[in-house]
N, C-alpha and C positions, 0 to 999 in steps of 0.2 A: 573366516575373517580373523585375522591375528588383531587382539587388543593393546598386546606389549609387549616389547622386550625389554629386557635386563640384564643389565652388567655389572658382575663383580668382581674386578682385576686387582690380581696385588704384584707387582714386582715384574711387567710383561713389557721386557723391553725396555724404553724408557721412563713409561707410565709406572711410577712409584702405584697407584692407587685411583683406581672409579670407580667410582660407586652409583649407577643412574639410571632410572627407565624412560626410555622410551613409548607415549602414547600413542597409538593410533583408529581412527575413526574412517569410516568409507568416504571416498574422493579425500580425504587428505590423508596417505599412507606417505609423505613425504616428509623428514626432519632436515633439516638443512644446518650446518653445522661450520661457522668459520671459525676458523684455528690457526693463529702464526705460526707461522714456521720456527720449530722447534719444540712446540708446547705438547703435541700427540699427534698428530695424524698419521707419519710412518709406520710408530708405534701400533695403534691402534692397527691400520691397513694389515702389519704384519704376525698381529696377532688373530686377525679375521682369516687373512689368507689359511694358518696353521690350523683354523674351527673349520673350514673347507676343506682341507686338505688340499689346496693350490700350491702349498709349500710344507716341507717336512720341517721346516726349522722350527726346535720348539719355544714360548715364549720364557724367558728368565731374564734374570737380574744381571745384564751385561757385564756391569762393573762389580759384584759381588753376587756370583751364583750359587752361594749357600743359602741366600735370603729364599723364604717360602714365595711361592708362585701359585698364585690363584687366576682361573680366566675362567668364571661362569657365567655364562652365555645359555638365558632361558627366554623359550617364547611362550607368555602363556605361561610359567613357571615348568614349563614343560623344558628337555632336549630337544635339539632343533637337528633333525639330521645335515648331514657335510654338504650333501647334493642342494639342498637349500638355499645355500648361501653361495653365494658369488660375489667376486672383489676385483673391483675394475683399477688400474694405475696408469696413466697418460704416461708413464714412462716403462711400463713393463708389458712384455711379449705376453700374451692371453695361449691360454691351450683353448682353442673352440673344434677341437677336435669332432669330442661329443657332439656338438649341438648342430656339425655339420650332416650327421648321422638321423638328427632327432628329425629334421624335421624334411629331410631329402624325401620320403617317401610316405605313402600313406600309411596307417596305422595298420591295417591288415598287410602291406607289404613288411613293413615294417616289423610286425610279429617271426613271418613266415622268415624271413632275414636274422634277426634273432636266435630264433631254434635254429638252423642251420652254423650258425656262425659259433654259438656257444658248443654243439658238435665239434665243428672243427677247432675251436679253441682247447678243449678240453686232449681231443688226442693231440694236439700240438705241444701243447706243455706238456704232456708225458712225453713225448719224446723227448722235447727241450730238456728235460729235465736227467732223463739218462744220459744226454749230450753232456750236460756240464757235467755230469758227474766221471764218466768216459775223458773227455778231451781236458777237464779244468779249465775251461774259457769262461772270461766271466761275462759275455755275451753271447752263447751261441746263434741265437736267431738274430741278433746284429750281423755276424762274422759269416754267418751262409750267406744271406743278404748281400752281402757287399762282394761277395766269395763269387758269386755266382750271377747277379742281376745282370741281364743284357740292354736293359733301357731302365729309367726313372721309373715307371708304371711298374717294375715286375715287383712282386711282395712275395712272403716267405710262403704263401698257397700256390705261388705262379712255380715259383722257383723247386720245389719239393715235387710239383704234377713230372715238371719235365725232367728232373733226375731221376726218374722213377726205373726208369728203360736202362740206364748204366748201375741204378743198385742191384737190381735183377743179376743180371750177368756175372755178381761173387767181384770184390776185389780185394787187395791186399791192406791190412792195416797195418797203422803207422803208430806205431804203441810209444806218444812222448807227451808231454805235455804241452798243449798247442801254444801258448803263449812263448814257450821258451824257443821258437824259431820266428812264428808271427805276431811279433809281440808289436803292441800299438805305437812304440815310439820309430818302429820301421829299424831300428838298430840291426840286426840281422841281415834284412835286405842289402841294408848298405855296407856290411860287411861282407856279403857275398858279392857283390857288384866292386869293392875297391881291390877285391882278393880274388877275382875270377882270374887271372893266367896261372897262380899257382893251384888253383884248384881246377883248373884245366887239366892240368900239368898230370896234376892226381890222377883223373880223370882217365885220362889219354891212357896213362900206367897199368893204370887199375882193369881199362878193358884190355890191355895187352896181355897181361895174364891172365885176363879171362878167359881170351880168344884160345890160350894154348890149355884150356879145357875139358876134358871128355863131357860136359853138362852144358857147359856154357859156350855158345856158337855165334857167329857171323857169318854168313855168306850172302853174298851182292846184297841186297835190300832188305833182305831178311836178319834179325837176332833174335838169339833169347838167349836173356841174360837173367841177372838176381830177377829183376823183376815179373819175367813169363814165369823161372822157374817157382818163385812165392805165389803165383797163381796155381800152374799147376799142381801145386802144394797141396791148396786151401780146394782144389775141385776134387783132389783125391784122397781125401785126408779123413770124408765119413767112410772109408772102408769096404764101401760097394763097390768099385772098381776090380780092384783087388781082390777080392771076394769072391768075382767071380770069376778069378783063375785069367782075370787080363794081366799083362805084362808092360814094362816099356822096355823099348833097347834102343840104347846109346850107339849113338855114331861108327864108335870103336867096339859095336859087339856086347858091351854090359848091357847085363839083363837087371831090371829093376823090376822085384816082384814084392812089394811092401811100401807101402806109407813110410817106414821106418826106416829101409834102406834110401829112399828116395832122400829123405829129410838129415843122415849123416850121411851120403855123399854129396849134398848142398853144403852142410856144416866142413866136410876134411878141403872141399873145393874154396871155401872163403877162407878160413886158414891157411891153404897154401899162398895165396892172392895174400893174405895181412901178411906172412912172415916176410917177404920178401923185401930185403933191404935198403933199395931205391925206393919204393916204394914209402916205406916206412918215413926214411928223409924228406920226401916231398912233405908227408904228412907231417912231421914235426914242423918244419915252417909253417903252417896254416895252425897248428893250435899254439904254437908261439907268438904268433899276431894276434890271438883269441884272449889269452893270457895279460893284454894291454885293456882288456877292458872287461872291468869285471859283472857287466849285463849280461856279457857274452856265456856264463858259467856254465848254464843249464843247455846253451847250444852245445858245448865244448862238451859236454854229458853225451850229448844224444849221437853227435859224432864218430867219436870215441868208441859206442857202443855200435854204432850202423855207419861204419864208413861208407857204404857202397847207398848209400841216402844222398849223397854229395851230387852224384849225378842230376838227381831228380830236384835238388834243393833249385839247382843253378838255373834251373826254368822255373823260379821264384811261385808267380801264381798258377802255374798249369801244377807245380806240388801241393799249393794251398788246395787246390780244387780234390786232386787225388785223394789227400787227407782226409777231407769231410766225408768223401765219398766211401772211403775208407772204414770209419766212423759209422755211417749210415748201415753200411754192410757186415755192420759186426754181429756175431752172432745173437748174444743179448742184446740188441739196437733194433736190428732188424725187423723183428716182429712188431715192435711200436710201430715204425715206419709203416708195416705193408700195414697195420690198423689202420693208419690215419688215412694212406691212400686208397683203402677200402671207402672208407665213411666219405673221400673228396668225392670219389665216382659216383658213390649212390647218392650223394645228393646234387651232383655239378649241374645236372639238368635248371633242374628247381631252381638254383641258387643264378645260372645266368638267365633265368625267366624272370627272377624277381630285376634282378640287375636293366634287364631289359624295359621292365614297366616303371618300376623308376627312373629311366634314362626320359620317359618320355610324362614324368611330374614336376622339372623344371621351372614353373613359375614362383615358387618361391626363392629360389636362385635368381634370378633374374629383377624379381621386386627390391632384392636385399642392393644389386648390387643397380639398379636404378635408382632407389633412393638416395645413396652413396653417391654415386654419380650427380647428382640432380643437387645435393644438398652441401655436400662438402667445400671448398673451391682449392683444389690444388691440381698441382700443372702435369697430372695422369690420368687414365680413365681406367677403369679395372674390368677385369672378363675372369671366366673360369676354363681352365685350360683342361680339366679333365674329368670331368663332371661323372662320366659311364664307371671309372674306375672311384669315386668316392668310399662309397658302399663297403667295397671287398678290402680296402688299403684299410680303412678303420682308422683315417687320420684325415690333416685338413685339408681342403681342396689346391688344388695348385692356383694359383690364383697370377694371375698374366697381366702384366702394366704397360701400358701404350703411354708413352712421354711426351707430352700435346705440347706444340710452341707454337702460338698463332700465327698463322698463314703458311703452315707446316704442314704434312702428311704425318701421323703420330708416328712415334719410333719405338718397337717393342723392346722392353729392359728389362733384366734380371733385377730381381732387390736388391740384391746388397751393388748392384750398380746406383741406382736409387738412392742407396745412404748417402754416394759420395756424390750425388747431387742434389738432394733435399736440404731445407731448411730444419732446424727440427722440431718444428710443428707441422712440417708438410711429412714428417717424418713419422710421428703421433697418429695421423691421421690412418697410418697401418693399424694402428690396436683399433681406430675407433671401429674400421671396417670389422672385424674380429667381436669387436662389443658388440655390432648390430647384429651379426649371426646367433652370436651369444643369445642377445636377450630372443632375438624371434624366437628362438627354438623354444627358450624356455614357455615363450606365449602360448604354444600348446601343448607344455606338460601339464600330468596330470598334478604337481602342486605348483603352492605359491613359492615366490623365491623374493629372499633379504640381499638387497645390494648394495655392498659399500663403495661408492665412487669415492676415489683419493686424487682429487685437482684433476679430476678428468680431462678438463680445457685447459691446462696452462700449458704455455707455450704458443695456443691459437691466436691468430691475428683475428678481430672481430668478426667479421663473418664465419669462419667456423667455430669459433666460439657460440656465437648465438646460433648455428647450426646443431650443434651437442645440448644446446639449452630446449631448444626444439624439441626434439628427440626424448628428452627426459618427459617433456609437458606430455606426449603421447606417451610415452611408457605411465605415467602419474594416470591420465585421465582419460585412456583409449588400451587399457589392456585386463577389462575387466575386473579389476583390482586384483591383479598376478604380484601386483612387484608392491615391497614396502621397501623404501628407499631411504639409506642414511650417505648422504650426500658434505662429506668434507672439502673445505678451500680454505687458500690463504688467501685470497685473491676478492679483496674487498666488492667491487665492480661485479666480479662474477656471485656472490654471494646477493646483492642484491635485486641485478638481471635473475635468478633463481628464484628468488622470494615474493616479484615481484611478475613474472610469468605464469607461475604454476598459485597464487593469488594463498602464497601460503599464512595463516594464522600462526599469531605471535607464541604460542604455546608450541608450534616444530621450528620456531628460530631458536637456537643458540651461539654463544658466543664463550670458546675456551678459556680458562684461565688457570694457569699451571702458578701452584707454590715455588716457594726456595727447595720445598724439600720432593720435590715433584707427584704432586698431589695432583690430579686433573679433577676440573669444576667443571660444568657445564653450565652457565648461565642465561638466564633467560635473553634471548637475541632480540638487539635494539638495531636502530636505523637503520631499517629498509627502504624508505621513501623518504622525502625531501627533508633535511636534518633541520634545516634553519625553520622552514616554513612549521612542520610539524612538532619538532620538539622546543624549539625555543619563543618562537613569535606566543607571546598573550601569557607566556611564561615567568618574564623579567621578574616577578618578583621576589623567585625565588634568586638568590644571591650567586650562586654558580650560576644560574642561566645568562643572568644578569652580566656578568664579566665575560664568559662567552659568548657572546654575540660581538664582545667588541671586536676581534680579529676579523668576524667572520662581514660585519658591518666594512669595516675597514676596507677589505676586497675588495666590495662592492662600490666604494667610492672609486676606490682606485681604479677598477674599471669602468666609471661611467664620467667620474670628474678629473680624474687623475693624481697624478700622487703630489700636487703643488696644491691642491684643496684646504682649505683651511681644518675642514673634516678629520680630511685623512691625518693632516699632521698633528690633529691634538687627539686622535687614536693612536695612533702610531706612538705618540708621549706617553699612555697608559700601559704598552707594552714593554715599552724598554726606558731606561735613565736617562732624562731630559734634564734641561735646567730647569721645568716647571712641572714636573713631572709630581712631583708632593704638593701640586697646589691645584693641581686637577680635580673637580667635583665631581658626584653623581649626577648631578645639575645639567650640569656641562653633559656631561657622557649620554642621556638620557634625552637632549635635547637632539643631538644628532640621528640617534637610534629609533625615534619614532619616525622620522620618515620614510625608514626599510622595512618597517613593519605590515607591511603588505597590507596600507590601510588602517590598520588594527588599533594604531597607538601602543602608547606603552603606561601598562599598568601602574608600574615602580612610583612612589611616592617622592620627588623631586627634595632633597636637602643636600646641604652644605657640608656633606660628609666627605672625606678625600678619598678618591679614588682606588689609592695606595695600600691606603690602611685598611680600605676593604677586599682588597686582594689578600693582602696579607693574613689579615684576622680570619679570612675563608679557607686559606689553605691551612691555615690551624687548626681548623675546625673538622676540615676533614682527616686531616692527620690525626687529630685527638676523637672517630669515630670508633666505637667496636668494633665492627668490620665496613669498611669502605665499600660500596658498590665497586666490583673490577672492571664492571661493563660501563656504565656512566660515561661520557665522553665528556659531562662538565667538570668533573673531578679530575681531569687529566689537564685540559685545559689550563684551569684556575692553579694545579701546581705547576703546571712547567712556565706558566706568567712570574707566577710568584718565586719560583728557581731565580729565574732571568733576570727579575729584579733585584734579589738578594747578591746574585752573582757579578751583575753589571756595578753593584755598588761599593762590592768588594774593590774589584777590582779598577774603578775608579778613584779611592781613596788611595790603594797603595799606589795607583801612579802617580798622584798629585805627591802622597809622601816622599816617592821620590827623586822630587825636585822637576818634575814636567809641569805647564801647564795645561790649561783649560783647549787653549787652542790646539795642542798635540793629542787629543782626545775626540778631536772630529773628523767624523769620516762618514760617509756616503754607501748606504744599504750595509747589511747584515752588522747590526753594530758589535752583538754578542761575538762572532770570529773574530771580528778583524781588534777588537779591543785585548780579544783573548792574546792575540798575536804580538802587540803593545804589551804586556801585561809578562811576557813570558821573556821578553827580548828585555823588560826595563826591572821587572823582577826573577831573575832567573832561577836563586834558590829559597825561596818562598814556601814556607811549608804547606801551602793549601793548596801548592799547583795543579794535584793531583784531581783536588774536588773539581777544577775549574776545567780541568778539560773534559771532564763526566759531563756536567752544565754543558758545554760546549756540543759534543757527542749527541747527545739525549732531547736539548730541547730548542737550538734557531730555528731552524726552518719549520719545526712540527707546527709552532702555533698558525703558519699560515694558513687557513682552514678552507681553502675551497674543494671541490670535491677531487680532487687529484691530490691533495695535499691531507686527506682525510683517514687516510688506511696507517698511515706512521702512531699517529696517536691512538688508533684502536690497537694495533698491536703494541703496542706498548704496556707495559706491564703497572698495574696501577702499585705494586710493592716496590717495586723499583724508585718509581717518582718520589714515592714517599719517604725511601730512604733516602734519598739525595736530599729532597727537603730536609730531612733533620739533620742530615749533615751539613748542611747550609747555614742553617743555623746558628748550630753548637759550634761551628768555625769560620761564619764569614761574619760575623756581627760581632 
């Protein structure tokens, strides 16, 4: 049972600095953490990804990487290994490679699969490993793969079994470095393919003087050319032949009794084939076309050196094949090779037995992708397309999408068919598949595992939304206590549906608050359930509460009396610059307020104080605290009231100053824009313009407080408000 984690970040990303632990007790291993956008959550995601190794990028100081970088990350004050941690992102592709492995078969098949596969892994990268070093490919077991696969199913075990019978047999190699003919931008090919008639040409030349050969032959269907005779070379070349008083004889009577003779009348034979002067001309046009591009260098090398290669190139992939085989057959090579296909044979038995008994443990496949099915709602249904071959690939399952349109027969689609018909939340709903394999597997490893979700649901249209809220409640409260969950969102709505599901205590709510100098805070997380009812009703006395409620009152008339209410309009005068707007009481305000109080009454002691001035004198107050609560949503409230007062009054005097009246100053909803709008067309260079479109920006619409209109002022930065406050200030008064 983990009790806590701790983080000490310095310079990760965007994250200037956090400093925080994380509590945890059994049935509540979940924190829940809302975060605007902007403040950390990227940050954070991609400096977790980096603690798991789900990404190489390591964490620094983007815009100054000399600054020192700190990221410890202890559970238990302990190191947490990488396998532990897992980091989920509604917009990023998941590797659930692994976890398709973990949980496909039972644990004793699953052992015996293991020993076998780590075998073969072990002599594969020896081999691989002589490959790259032989060929210079910086992928060889990609480049055979692709070289060689006859279907999607075949893997570098399928592919290596069945060349096994053409390495046997000795072939010739091709001593260049593989990239400089099959290099990934395909430059090569389509230089051979725009320049095939002149290198026909070659071609055509080159076996002409072959043909007039004592070595080199044609007759009806039959040849042997460079290439029989660099065989014949390489089968007679250890010396037993020869050795034992065997001989060859040429056509015209030569007798060839040596490796040595054989290998310089191959050598005086392609020299008389190069000197030859047509010959030669064809060839200078093809490396004067090569010479136009200088990728081409290292082709234009190997040419140069093995013109009589040309032939073989011009059948592009039947060369590529030749080569590896080539490769495979080299002396140093070779013997890795016949290792590995020793150890395939002596265990292939085994290894399609286990294949076998796992093909027939299928109901975890099946649960994962009926749940999915059952829970999700998007316009596909999903299957798994290869389930026998999981195992041996050692990657994800292929997974098959039927495109369901009501009163339709479904229509099987590729994925990336898929992108360019999804929405992209029906689009998301790919990783979430991917997450649910993810975590099952992990459900029966043998540890616990730390998960950071980053806006897992955004983008869902509600029901999958609270489909993924689901899902977390069973991961929290139905997986043994496997999973401690640090769950980030912008997304007000979903932070709450979280909080309020999974029945979490106010000690794993947070709520971020990032500095000027980006500092990240973690704050104890407020309003999860009804904001009016819980935090403000039986409240009023305190003085912020007190002034927040009036917007949120105000609403409430508007929707139940309407906005002609006598109510609503001497609410609506405490928010913005009326003509009686400075003669408005607590009295007054107070007497409207008690009957939203769900019963309750209102505590506030009823005087003759002006409404105004107690805005005002409140957001003093809280501007003149030590530190301001960031989280507080009355503190935000009460300044952007107080902004909008100070700013509407501004801007009312300089229009009267110049020269408009009273009547050119009324207007019909959002008074704060449309004055601002008056105010910029009748003052055009005014030096406070600048403050008033901040005001403008930052606070109309916020104060409208119902729960849709609720998330703008939590994200909003309480340092912000208060500089505008004082900027309001020290220049609109």
């Amino acid at each position: 049972m983990i009790q806590s984690i701790k983080i000490n970040w310095k310079n990760c990303f965007g994250i200037k600095s956090l400093d925080h632990e994380f509590k945890f007790v059994v049935g509540k291993q979940t924190h829940l953490i809302y975060a605007p956008n902007g403040t950390m959550k990227t940050s954070f995601a991609k400096t977790m990804k980096f603690l798991s190794e789900q990404s190489k990028e390591k964490p620094c100081d983007q815009l100054c990487q000399d600054n020192q970088v700190r990221y410890d990350f202890t559970v238990d004050d302990c190191e947490v290994p990488k396998n532990n941690i897992f980091v989920v992102n509604g917009d990023d592709e998941l590797d659930s490679s692994g976890s398709f492995i973990n949980f496909l078969a039972s644990t004793e098949l699953k052992a015996k699969y293991d020993e076998i596969y780590q075998k073969l892994t072990k002599e594969k990268e020896a081999l691989m490993t002589k490959l790259k070093s032989c060929s210079q490919s910086t992928d060889c077991e990609k480049e055979i793969v692709e070289t060689f696969a006859m279907s999607e199913n075949d893997t570098i075990f399928s592919i290596l079994e069945r060349v096994d019978v053409e390495v046997k047999t000795g072939l010739p190699f091709f001593e260049f470095r593989y990239n400089n003919v099959f290099d990934t931008k395909g430059t090569v090919k389509e230089f051979l393919e725009v320049h095939k008639e002149n290198l026909k040409e070659y071609i055509e030349n080159y076996e002409k003087l072959l043909s007039e050969s004592a070595l080199y032959r044609s007759v009806g269907a039959h040849a042997f050319g460079t290439y029989q005779a660099a065989q014949l070379s390489q089968y007679v070349s250890d010396g037993i032949f020869f050795g034992v008083q065997h001989k060859i004889i040429l056509q015209n009577g030569t007798e060839i009794t040596s490796h040595e003779q054989l290998q310089q009348i191959m050598s005086n034979e392609q020299k008389r084939v190069l000197n030859d002067e047509k010959l030669k001309k064809t060839f200078e046009k093809i490396t004067k076309a090569i010479d136009k591009n200088t990728e081409l260098r290292g082709f234009k090398a190997i040419i140069e050196s093995h013109p009589e290669w040309i032939s073989y190139m011009l059948n592009y992939e039947t060369f590529r094949k030749k080569v590896w085989l080539g490769y495979l057959a080299k002396a140093d090579i070779k013997p890795l090779f016949d290792s590995y296909i020793q150890v395939y044979n002596e265990n292939k038995a085994q290894l399609l037995d286990v294949l076998t008994q796992a093909g027939q443990q299928q109901e975890k496949w099946e649960d994962i992708i009926n749940l999915y099915n059952a829970r999700f709602h998007v316009p596909l249904k999903v299957s798994i397309a290869n389930q026998r071959d999981i195992i041996l690939k050692k990657e994800a399952a292929k997974l098959q999408f039927s495109y369901v349109i009501e009163g339709q027969d479904p229509v099987i689609k590729e994925k990336k068919e898929l992108d360019k018909i999804l929405s992209r939340g029906e689009k998301r709903a790919f990783i979430i598949l991917q997450f649910l394999f993810e975590m099952e597997a992990r459900k029966i490893a043998d540890n616990d595992s730390i998960l950071i979700m980053d806006d897992i649901a955004d983008s869902f249209d509600y029901q999958n939304k609270y489909a993924i809220v689901e899902y977390i409640k069973d991961l929290a409260e139905r997986s043994e206590n496997k999973f401690y969950m640090l769950i980030m969102t912008h997304n007000y709505d979903f932070y709450r549906t979280v909080s309020s599901r999974l029945g979490l205590f106010q000690s794993n709510l947070w709520m971020v608050e990032r500095t000027a100098y980006g500092k990240v805070n973690l704050e104890t997380g407020q309003y999860k359930n009804n904001v009016y009812a819980n935090a403000f009703v039986e409240h009023d006395d305190n003085d912020k509460i007190f002034i927040s409620m009036i917007p949120f009152v105000r609403n409430l008339i508007e929707y139940t009396k309407g906005d002609s209410a006598s109510e609503y309009l001497t609410l609506t005068n405490c928010l913005h610059m009326k003509a009686d707007t400075a003669n408005i009481t607590e009295e007054q305000v107070i007497d409207i307020l008690a009957n939203y109080t769900l019963g309750k009454g209102v505590k506030r002691i009823k005087t003759a104080n002006k409404i105004y001035d107690l805005i005002i004198n409140t957001a003093d107050a809280i501007v003149s605290e030590p530190s301001p609560d960031p989280v507080l949503i009355e503190n935000k409230i009460v300044l952007s009231i107080a902004i909008r007062h100070l700013a509407e009054k501004y801007m009312h005097d300089k229009i009267i100053a110049a020269g408009k009246d009273e009547n050119f100053l009324i207007v019909n909803g959002n008074q704060t824009g449309k004055w601002t709008g008056k105010y910029k067309n009748t003052c055009p260079n005014d030096s406070n313009k600048g403050i008033i479109e901040r005001v403008n920006m930052m606070t109309p619409e916020l104060i409208h407080l119902n729960s849709f209109m609720f998330e703008p002022l939590i994200d909003m930065s309480i340092s912000h408000l208060i500089k505008l406050y004082k900027d309001c200030k020290e220049s609109l008064i």
